[in-house]
GUBATOR-597440 format. One record per residue (C-alpha): x, y, z; residue in three letters. Coordinates in Angstrom, 1 decimal, decimal comma. Layout:
BEGIN
@X=X Y=Y Z=Z residu=ALA .
...
***
This chain:
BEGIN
@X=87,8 Y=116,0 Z=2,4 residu=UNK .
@X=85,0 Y=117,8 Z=0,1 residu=UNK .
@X=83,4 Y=121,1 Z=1,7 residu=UNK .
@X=80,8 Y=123,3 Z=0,4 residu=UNK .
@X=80,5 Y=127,5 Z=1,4 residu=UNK .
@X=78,1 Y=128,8 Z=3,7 residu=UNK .
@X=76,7 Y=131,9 Z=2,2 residu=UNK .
@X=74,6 Y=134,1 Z=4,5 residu=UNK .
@X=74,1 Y=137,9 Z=4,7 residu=UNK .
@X=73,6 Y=140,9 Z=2,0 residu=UNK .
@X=76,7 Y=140,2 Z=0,5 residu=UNK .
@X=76,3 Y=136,5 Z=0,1 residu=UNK .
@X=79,8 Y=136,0 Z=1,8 residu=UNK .
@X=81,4 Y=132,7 Z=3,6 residu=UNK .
@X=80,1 Y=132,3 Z=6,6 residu=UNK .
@X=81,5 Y=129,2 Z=7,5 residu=UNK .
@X=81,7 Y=125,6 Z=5,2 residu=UNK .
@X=80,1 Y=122,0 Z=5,0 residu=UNK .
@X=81,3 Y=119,1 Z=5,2 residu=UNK .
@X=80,5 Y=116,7 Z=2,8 residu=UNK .
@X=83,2 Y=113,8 Z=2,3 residu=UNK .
@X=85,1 Y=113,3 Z=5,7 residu=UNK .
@X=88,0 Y=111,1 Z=5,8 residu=UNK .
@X=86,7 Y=108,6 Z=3,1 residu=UNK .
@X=89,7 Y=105,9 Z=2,6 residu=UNK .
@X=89,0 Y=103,0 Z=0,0 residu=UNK .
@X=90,8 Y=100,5 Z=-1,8 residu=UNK .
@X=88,7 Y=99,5 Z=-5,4 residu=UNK .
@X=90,7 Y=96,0 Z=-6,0 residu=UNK .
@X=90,7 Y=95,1 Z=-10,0 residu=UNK .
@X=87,7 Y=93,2 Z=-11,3 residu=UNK .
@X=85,5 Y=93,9 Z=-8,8 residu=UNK .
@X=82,5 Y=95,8 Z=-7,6 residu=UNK .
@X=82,5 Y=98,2 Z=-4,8 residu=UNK .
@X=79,1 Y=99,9 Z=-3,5 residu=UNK .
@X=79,0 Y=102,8 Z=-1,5 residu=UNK .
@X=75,1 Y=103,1 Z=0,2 residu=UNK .
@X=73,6 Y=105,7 Z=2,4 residu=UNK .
@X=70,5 Y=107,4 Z=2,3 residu=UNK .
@X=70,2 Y=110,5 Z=0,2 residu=UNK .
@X=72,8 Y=113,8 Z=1,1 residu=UNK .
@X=75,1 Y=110,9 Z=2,9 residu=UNK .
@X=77,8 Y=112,4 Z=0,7 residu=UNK .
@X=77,9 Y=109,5 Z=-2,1 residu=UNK .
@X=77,5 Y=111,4 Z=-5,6 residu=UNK .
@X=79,7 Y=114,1 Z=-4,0 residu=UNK .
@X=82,5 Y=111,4 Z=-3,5 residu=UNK .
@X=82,3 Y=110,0 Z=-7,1 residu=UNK .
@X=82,6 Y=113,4 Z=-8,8 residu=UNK .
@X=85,4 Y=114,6 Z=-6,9 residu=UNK .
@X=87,1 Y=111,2 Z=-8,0 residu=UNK .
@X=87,1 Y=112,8 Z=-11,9 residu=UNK .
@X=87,3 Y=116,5 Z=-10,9 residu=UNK .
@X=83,7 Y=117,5 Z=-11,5 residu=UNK .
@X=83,8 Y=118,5 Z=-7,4 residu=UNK .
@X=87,3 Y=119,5 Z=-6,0 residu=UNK .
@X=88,9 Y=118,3 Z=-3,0 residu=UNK .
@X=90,1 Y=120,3 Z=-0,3 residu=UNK .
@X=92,3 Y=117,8 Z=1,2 residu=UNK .
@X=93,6 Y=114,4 Z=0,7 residu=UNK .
@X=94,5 Y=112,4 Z=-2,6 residu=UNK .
@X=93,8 Y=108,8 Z=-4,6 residu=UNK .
@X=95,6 Y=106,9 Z=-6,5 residu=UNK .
@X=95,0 Y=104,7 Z=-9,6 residu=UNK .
@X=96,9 Y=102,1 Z=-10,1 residu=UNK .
@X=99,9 Y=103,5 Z=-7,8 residu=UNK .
@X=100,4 Y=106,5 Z=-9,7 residu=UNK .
@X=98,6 Y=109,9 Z=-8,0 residu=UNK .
@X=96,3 Y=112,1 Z=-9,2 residu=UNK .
@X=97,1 Y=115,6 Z=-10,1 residu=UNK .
@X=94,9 Y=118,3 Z=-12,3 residu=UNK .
@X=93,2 Y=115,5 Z=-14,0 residu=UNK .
@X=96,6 Y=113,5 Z=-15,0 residu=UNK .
@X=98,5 Y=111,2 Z=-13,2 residu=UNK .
@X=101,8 Y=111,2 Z=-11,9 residu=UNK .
@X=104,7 Y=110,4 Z=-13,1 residu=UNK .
@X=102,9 Y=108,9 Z=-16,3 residu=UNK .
@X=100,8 Y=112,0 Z=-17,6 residu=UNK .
@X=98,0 Y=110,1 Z=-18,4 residu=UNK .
@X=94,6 Y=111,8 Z=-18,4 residu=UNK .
@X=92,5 Y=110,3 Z=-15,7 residu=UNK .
@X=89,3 Y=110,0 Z=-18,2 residu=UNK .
@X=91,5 Y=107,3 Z=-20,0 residu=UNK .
@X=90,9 Y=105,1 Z=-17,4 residu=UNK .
@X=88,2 Y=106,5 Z=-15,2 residu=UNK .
@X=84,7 Y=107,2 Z=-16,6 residu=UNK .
@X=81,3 Y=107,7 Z=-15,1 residu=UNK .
@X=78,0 Y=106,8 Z=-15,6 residu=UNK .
@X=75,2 Y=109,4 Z=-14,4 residu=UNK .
@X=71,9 Y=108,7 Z=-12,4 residu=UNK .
@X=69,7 Y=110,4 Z=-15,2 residu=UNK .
@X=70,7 Y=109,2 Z=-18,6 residu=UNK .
@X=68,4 Y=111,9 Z=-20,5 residu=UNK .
@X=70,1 Y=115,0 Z=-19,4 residu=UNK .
@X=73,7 Y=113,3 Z=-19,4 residu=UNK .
@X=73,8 Y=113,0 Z=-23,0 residu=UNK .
@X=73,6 Y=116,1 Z=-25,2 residu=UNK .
@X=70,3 Y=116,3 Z=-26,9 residu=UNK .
@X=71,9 Y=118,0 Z=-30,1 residu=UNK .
@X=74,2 Y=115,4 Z=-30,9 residu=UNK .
@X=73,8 Y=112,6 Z=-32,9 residu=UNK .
@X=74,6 Y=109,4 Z=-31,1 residu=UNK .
@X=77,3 Y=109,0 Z=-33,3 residu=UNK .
@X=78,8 Y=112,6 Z=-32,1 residu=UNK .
@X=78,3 Y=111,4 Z=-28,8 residu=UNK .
@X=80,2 Y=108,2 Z=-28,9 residu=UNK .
@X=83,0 Y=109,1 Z=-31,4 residu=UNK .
@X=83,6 Y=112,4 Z=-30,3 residu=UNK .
@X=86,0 Y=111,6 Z=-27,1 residu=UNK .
@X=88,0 Y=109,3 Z=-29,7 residu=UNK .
@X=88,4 Y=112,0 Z=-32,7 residu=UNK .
@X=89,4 Y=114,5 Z=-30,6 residu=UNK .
@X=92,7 Y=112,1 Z=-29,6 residu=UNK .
@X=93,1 Y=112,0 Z=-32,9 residu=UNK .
@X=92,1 Y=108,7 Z=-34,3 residu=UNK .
@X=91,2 Y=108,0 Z=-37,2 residu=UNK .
@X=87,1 Y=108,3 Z=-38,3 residu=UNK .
@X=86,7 Y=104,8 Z=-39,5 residu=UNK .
@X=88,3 Y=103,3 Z=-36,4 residu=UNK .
@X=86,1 Y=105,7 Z=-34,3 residu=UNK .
@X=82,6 Y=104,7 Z=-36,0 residu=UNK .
@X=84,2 Y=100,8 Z=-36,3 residu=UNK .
@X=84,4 Y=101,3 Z=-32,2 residu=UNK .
@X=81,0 Y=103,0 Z=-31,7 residu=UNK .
@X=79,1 Y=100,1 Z=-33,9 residu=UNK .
@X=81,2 Y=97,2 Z=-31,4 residu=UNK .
@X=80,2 Y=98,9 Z=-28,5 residu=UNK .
@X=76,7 Y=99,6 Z=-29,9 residu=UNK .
@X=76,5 Y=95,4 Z=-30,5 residu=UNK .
@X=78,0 Y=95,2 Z=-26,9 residu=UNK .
@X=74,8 Y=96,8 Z=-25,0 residu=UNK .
@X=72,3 Y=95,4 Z=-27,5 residu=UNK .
@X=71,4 Y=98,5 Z=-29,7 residu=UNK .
@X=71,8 Y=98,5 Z=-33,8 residu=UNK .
@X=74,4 Y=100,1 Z=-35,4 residu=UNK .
@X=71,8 Y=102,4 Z=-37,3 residu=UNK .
@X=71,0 Y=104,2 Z=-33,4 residu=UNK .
@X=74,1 Y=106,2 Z=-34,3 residu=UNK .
@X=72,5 Y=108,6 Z=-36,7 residu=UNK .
@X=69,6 Y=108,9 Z=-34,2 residu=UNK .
@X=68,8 Y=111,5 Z=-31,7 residu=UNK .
@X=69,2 Y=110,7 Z=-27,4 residu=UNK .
@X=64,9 Y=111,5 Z=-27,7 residu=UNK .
@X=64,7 Y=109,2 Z=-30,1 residu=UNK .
@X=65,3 Y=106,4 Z=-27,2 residu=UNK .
@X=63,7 Y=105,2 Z=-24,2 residu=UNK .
@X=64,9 Y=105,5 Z=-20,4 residu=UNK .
@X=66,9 Y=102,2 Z=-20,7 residu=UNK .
@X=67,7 Y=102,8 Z=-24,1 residu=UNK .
@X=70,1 Y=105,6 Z=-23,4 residu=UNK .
@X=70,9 Y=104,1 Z=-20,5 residu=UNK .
@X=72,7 Y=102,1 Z=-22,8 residu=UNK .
@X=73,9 Y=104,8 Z=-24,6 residu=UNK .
@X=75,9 Y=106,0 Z=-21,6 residu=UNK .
@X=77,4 Y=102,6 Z=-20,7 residu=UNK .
@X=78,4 Y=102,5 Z=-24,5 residu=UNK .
@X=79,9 Y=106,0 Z=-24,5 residu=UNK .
@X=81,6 Y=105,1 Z=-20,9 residu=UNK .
@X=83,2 Y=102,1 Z=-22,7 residu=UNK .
@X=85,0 Y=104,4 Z=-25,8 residu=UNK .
@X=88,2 Y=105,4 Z=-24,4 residu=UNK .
@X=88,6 Y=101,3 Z=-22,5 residu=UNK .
@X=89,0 Y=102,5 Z=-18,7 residu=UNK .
@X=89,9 Y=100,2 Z=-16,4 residu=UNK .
@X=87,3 Y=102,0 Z=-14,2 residu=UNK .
@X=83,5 Y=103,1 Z=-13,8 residu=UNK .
@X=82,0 Y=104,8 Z=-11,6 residu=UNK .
@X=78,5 Y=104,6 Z=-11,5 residu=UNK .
@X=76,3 Y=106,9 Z=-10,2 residu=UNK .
@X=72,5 Y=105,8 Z=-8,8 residu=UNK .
@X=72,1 Y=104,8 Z=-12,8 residu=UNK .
@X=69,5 Y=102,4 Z=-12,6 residu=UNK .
@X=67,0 Y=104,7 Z=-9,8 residu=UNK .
@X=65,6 Y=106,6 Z=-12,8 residu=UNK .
@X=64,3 Y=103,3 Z=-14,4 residu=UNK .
@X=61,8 Y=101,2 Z=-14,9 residu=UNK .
@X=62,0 Y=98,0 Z=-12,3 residu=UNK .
@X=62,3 Y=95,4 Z=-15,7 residu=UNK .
@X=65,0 Y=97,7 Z=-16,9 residu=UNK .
@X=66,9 Y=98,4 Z=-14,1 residu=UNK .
@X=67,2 Y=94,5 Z=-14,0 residu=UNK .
@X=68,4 Y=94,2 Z=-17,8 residu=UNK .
@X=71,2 Y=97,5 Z=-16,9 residu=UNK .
@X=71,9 Y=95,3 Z=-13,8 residu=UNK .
@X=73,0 Y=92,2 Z=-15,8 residu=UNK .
@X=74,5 Y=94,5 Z=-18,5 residu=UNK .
@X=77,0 Y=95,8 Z=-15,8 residu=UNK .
@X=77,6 Y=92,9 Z=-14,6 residu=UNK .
@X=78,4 Y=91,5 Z=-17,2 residu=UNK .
@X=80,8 Y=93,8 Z=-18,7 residu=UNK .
@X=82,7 Y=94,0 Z=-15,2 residu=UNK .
@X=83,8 Y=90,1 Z=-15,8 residu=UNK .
@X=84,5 Y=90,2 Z=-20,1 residu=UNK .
@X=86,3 Y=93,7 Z=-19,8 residu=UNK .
@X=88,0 Y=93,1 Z=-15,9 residu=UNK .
@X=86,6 Y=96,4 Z=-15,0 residu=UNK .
@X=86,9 Y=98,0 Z=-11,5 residu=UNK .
@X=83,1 Y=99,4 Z=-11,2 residu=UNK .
@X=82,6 Y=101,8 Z=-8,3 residu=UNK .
@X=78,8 Y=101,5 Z=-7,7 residu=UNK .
@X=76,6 Y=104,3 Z=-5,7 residu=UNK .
@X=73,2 Y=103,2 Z=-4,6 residu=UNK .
@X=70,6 Y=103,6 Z=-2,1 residu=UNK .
@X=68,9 Y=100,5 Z=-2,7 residu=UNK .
@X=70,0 Y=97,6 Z=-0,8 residu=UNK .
@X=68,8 Y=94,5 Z=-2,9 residu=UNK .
@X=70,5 Y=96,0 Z=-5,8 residu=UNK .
@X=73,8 Y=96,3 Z=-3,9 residu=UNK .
@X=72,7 Y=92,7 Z=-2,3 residu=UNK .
@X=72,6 Y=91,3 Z=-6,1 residu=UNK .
@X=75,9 Y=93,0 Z=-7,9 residu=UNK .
@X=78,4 Y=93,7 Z=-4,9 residu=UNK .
@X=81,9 Y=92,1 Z=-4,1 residu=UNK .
@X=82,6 Y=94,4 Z=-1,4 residu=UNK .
@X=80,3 Y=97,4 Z=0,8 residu=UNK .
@X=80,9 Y=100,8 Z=1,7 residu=UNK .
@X=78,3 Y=101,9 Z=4,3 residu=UNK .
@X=78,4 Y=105,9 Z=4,4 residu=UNK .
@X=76,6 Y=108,3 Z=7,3 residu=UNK .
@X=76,9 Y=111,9 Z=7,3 residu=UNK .
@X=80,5 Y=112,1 Z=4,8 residu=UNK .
@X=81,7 Y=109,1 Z=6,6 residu=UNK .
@X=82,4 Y=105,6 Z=6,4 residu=UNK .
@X=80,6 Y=103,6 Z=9,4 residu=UNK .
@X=81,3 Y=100,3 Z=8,1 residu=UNK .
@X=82,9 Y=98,3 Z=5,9 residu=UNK .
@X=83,7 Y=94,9 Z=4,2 residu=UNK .
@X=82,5 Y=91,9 Z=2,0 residu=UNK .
@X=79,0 Y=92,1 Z=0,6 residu=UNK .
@X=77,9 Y=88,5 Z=2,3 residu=UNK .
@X=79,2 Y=89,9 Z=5,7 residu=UNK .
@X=78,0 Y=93,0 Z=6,0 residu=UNK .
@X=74,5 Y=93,1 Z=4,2 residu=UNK .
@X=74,0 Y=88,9 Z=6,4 residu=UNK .
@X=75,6 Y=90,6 Z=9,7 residu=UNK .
@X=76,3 Y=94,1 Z=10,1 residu=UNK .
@X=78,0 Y=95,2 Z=12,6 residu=UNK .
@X=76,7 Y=99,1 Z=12,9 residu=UNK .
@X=73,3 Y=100,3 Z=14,0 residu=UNK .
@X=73,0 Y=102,1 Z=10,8 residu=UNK .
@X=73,7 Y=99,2 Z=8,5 residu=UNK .
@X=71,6 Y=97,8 Z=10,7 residu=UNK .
@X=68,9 Y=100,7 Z=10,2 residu=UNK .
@X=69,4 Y=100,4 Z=6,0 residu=UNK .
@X=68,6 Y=96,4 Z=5,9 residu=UNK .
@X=65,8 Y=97,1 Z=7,9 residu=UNK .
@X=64,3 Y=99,7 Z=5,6 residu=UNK .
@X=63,8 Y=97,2 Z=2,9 residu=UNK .
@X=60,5 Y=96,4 Z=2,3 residu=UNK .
@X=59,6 Y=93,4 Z=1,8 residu=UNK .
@X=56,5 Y=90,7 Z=2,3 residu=UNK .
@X=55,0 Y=89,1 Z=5,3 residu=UNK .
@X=52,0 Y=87,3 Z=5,9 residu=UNK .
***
């Protein structure tokens, strides 16, 4: 459960709490994708972040791979949580630090556990390769990019520390259609060479239609419905599945 403060008065104090994540239980099996749709303020981003601590829970747990998350580590391994679990943000402009070099940005996470710098920027340039940017982008600038382009960026920088897991965050509605379609297939395709668990948030159902092994259908912080892809998006079973598919435009004569 994830609440928010009601602030009201002079004084600004708590005045009572909202309710954003309700009782949200999941299972994300290995390998495949799991989308979570609702209509904006359903509670979606607000269920990612408090999955890598940027939004704390007030009840409940999750577990990765069987061992439980505490403080950002698991338990009883000690592992840090961003080893395995990394995010991918709706806007990729202000997600990437407009200071940095892209070289900063992607070798940064690995320096600071201490490997070496060769075996950093040898990493950076693969994953660089991987989403179809030159390795001369890391002495660039994130303005020095398109939408797309650092898009790319923040798959690439997701990729550095090898998670098992993304979680990925609206990241195609700030784009272009033609590029939304080329981050699409990206994704896709690095679910199936790297066997990654992806976690994908959307609003748009003939993106989730297109990428989706299994469905998450969320209403006001809860989970209405649930199941395979084909079956719920061909025959849902709630009227606000229902209400989504209908929303869809699309063209008639």
């Amino acid at each position: 459960m994830v609440r928010f403060p009601r602030r009201g008065g002079v004084l600004g104090k708590v005045q009572g709490y909202f309710t954003a994540v309700d009782g949200v239980s999941f299972v994300l099996p290995q390998g495949k994708i799991l989308s979570v749709v609702g209509e904006s303020g359903c509670g979606k981003t607000t269920l990612v972040k408090s999955l890598v601590g940027l939004v704390n829970f007030d009840c409940g747990e999750f577990r990765i791979f069987g061992e439980k998350v505490v403080k950002g580590r698991l338990e009883p391994s000690g592992r840090r949580v961003s080893d395995l679990v990394q995010m991918i943000f709706q806007d990729p402009f202000s997600s990437l630090n407009p200071r940095q070099t892209v070289a900063e940005i992607l070798m940064g996470p690995l320096l600071h556990r201490g490997v070496k710098f060769q075996d950093a920027e040898s990493r950076a340039k693969e994953l660089l390769d991987r989403v179809s940017l030159p390795a001369e982008s890391l002495q660039k600038f994130p303005h020095e990019f398109s939408g797309g382009q650092r898009q790319r960026l923040c798959i690439a920088r997701s990729l550095m520390l090898q998670p098992k897991i993304l979680l990925c965050d609206e990241v195609t509605s700030a784009l272009d259609v033609s590029v939304q379609a080329q981050i699409l297939h990206l994704l896709s395709d690095l679910r199936k060479e790297l066997n990654l668990s992806i976690l994908f948030i959307s609003h748009d159902m003939q993106v989730v239609r297109a990428l989706s092994d299994l469905v998450l259908v969320m209403y006001f912080g809860k989970i209405v419905e649930r199941g395979e892809a084909g079956t719920v998006l061909t025959d849902p079973k709630h009227e606000y599945t229902r209400k989504l598919l209908d929303s869809v435009p699309t063209i008639r004569r």
